[in-house]
C-alpha positions, 0 to 999 in steps of 0.5 A: 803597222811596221817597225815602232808604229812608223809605218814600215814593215820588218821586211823593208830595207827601213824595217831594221833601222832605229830612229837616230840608230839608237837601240831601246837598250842604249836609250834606256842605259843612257837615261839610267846615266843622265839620272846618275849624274844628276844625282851626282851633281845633287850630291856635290851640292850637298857637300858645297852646303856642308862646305860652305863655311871653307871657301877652298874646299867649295871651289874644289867641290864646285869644280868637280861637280861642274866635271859632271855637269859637262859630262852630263852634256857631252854624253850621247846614247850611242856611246856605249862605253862613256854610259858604262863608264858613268853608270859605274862611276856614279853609282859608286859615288853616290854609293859612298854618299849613302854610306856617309850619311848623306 
């Protein structure tokens, strides 16, 4: 069986193409920076509960973590470089969560 069980041989024209263009590689890069980012989001929940007792300090926290919420939805796997960018970003936030204790 060809390509990914498709049915289409490596020599066809179709053997080459991917489903919806996506490489195994950015898929899986994509699903690391979706994970990333729900954890980011866990992380900000955690701090609004810490926060809670300071009204302006949980508007700012749930502002910054609905940022990565819309973030979360706007990201595709074929966007290389926003998946980068959000493996980065997140890692180190949740980095520094980590660090502080929480």
């Amino acid at each position: 069986m060809g390509w990914m069980g498709l049915g289409m041989s490596d020599e066809s024209v179709l053997g080459g193409m991917r489903p919806h263009g996506w490489s195994p590689d950015e898929v899986a890069a994509y699903e690391v920076a979706v994970a990333l980012l729900n954890q980011v989001v866990g992380v900000y929940a955690a701090r609004i509960r810490d926060q809670r007792d300071d009204p302006a300090a949980v508007a700012a926290l749930r502002a910054e973590q609905a940022r990565y919420v819309e973030q979360r939805q706007r990201l595709r796997p074929g966007d290389r470089d926003g998946v980068a960018r959000v493996r980065r970003e997140c890692a180190a936030i949740i980095r520094a969560a980590d660090q502080a204790g929480g």
